[in-house]
N, C-alpha and C positions, 0 to 999 in steps of 0.2 A: 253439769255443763261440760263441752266436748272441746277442747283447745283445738282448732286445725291448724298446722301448721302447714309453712306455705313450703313445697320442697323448691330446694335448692336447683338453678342451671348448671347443667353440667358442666364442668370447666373449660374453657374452647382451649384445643389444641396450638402451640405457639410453632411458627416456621420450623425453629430450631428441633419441636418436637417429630414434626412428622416431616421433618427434610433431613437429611446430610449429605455433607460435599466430598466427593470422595475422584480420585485418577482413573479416566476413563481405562476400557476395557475393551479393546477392541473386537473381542471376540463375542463377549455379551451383548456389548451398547452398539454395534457400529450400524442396523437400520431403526434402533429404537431413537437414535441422534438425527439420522437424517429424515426423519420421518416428524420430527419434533422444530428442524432448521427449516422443512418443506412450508408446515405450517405456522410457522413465523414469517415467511419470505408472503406467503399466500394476505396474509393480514396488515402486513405493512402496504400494500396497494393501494384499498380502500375507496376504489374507483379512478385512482390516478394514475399516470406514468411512473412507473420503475424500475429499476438496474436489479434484478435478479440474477445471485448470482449461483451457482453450482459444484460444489468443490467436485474433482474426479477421484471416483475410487478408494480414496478413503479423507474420514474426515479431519483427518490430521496434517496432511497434505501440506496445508500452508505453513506449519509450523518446522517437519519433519526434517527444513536445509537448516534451522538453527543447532549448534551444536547442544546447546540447554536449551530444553524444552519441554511443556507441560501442556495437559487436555485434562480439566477438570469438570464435570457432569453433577446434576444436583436430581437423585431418585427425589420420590414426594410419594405419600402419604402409604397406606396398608399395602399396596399394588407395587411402589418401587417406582412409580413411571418417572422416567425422565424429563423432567421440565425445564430442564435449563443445561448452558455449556458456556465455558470461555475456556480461552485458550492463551497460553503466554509462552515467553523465553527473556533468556539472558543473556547480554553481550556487550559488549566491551566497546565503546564510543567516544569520540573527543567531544571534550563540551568545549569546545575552543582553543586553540593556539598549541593543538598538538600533546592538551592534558587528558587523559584517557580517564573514563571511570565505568563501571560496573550499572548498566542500564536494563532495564526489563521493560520488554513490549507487551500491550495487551489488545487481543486482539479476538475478533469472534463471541465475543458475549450476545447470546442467544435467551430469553427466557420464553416461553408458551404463552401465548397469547391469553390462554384460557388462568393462566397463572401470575400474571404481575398482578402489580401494587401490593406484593406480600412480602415486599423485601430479598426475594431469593436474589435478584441478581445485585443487589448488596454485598449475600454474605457471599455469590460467588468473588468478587472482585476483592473483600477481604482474605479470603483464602487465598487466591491469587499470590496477593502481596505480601503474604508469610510464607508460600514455598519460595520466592523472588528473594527476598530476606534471608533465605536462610542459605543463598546460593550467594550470599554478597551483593545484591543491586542494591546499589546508594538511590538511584530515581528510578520513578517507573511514568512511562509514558502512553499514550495511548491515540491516536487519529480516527479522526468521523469528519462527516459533511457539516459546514458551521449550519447547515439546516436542520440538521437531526436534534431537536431543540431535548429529546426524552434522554438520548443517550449522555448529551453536553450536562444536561442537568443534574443524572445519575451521578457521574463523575464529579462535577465541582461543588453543587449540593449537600451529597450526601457523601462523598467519597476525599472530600478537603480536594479536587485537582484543582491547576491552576492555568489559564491560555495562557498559551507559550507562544510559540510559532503559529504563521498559517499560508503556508506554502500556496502556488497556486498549482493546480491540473489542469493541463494543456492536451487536448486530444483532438484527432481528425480522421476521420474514415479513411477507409482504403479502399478508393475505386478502381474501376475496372483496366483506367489507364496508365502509364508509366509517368513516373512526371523528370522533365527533362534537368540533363545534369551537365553542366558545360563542359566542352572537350578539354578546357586547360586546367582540371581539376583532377590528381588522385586521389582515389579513398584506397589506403591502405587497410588491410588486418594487422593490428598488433599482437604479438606474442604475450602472452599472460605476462611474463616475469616484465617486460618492458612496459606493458599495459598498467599493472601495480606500481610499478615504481614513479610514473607519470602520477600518478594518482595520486598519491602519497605527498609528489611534493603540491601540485592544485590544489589540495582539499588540506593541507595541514597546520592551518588555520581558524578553520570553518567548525560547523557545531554537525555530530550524528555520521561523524565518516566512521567505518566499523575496523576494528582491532584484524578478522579477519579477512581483509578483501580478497588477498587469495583465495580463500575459498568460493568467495561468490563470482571471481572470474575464472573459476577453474569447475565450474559447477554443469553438468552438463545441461541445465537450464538456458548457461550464458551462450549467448549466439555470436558473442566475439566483441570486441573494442575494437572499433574505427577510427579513424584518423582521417578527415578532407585535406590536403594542404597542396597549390600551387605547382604542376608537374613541373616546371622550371626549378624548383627548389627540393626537388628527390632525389635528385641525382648528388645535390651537396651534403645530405642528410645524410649523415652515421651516426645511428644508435650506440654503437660503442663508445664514443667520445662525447655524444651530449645525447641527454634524453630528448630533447625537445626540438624540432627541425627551425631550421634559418626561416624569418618571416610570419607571415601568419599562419594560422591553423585551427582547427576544429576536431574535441574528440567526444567520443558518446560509445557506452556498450548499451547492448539490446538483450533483455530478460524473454524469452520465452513464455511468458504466464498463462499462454492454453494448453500446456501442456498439467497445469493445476486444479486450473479451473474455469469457468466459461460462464458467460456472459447473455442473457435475451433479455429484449426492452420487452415489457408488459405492461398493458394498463392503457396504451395510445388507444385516437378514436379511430374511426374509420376512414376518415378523410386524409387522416395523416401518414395509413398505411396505403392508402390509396397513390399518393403523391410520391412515395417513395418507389412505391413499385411504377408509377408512372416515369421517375428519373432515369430507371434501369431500361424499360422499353425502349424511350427514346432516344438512351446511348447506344444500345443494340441496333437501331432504325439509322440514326445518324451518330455513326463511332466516328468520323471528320470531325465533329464540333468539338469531341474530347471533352464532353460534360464530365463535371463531376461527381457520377451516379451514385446516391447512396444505395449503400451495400446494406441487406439482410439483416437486419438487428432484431428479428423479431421471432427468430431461431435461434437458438445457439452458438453464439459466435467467441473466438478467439482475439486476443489482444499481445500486441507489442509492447512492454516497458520501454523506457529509453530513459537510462540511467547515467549518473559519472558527465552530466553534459557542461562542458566548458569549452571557451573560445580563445583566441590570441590573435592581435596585432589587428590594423587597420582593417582587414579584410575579413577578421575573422570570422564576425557576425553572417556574414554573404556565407561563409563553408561551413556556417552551422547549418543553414538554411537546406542548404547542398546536400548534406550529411542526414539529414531530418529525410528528403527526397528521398534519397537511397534505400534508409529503413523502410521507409510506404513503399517503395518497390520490392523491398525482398519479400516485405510483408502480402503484396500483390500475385507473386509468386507459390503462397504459402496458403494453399488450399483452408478454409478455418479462419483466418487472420483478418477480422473483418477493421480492423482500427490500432492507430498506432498513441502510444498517450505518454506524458512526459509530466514528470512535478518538480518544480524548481521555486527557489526562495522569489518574492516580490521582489527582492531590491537587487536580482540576481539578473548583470544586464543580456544574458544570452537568453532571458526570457524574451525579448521583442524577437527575438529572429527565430522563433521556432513554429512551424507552421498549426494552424489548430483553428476549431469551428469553432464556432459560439457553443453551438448545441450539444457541442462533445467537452466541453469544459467546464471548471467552477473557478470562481475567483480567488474565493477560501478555502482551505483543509485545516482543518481544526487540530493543533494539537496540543494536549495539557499534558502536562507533566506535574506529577508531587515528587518531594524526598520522601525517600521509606527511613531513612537511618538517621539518630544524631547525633551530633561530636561527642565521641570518648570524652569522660571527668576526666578534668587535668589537662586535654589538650586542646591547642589554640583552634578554635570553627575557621572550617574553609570557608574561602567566599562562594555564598549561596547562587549558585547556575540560574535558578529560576528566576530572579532577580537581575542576574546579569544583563548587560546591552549584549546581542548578539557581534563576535572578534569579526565576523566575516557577510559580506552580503551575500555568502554561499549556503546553503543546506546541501549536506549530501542524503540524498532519501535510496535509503537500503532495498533494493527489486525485493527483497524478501518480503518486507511490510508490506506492500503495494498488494 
């Protein structure tokens, strides 16, 4: 009698086997990434409208104005190919009332469409948080659209994060016309060092204002800190003796973010592109009525941040309004610049006075945050941030993350 014995399956290969996570290379990885983010962007469509977006020139870019910063890449199987990326940094933040602590942003997790549900962008986002850890971040944070139900769930699911904040995104095209500014209004430029110090004392209460803002006002990204306030009252105004002018006021700086990276809607139907190029025609036909032509979104277009936005006194909200104007006008000016966009906290009252479409906004920006660290043996646990009531109805949102 002949025993057959049954052979054995060969043992399936585990992620950890045929993946590792290792710091990008700019020299090896930098068209095997974009070539791997092309077709992620192509697959999140899926027959719908979407915000595709294009980093410029290289793909570290968004990261490159933090002073700590990482690009992490996940090769796969015998070939090495690139299936996945995220990207992080570390910096230094008030969780309120002017207490600083050591935060890491995460941002850019990409995996290949042809490669999820295998856990890789798990293990990328744990590696993340042990080179974050090992740079000092007590919390690590992270922002998406409350829509993006794969990435939220990623995160709190499988990654312990927790909703925190959810800001809203306030945006409006930039048409072809100027939009009016009353004659009894200045918009000053501020000087950095004046600009900072204004900021400082606004925000030093609030949650996410960053350790180094000089740097982000002194970046040649930043197009400057404005100031709207009352031309009757510039003439009493000396920055030397008070930071802050007599009466009301409005200030806001403006991020540059096409110079990073750009922006085309994809996925709309025919009627819709139809409709928009029909807006432009008949502002061209009839420029008297001063429509408000939607501009090209379905090219490559550039964006305005508007950042640092806060108001003062009875009037203030009117010279945010004002100051809002102004940006869509420089922005007008600014060949590329098809939209101007702003994120400020829900209970943040210079949210009602900032101009913005339906179409160009979201109610919610999701943002979760975990602790990476726990209280040293032997010493007393701070009070837990994630838990806290937020100290201020302000968020200061960093141009950098945007």
């Amino acid at each position: 009698m002949v025993l057959k014995v049954a052979a054995e399956d060969p043992p399936v290969a585990t992620v950890d086997e045929v993946m590792v996570v290792r710091e990008y290379n700019e020299e090896s990885d930098k068209v095997a990434v974009e070539e791997m983010e092309r077709r992620c962007e192509m697959a999140g469509q899926r027959g719908r409208p979407s915000l595709v977006t294009d980093l410029l020139g290289d793909p570290k870019c968004r990261i490159r104005h933090f002073p700590t910063h990482i690009m992490l890449v996940a090769p796969y199987g015998e070939q090495k190919e690139i299936v996945g990326v995220i990207r992080g940094c570390v910096k230094k933040v008030t969780r309120g009332n002017s207490v600083f602590v050591k935060l890491a942003y995460i941002l850019g997790l990409r995996v290949s469409p042809m490669h999820r549900r295998l856990g890789i962008g798990t293990k990328l986002v744990k590696h993340l948080e042990e080179w974050c850890k090992q740079k000092g971040a007590e919390y690590a944070y992270m922002a998406t659209d409350c829509t993006n139900e794969a990435s939220i769930n990623l995160f709190t699911l499988k990654c312990s994060y927790q909703k925190f904040r959810t800001p809203t995104v306030l945006g409006q095209p930039v048409h072809a016309h100027y939009k009016p500014i009353p004659s009894s209004i200045a918009i000053v430029r501020l000087p950095v060092c004046l600009a900072e110090s204004i900021y400082r004392q606004i925000y030093a209460h609030s949650e996410f204002f960053p350790e180094d803002m000089d740097v982000i006002l002194s970046s040649a990204l930043n197009l400057g800190t404005f100031m709207a306030l009352p031309k009757k009252y510039l003439a009493k105004w000396d920055p030397q003796k008070s930071t802050f002018p007599p009466g009301a006021f409005a200030i806001l700086s403006v991020w540059n973010t096409k110079e990073v990276f750009k922006l085309q809607v994809k996925g709309m139907s025919k009627l819709a592109r139809a409709c928009c190029v029909g807006s432009r025609l008949v502002d061209a036909w009839l420029p008297w009525l001063r429509l408000p032509s939607f501009p090209n979104v379905f090219k490559q277009f550039g964006v305005y941040f508007m950042y640092g936005l806060h108001a003062e006194g009875k009037h203030g909200l009117r010279l945010m309004k004002d100051l809002c104007n102004f940006v869509h006008n420089v922005g007008r000016d600014d060949h590329g610049c098809a939209a101007v966009v702003a994120e400020v906290s829900q209970r943040d009252p210079v949210r009602e006075a900032i101009p913005h479409w339906r179409k160009f906004s979201w109610a919610e920006d999701m943002w979760c945050v975990k602790k990476l660290t726990e209280a040293k043996q032997g010493l007393p646990s701070p009070s837990d941030w994630i838990n806290s009531r937020p100290s201020s109805p302000m968020i200061f949102v960093d141009p950098r993350d945007f």
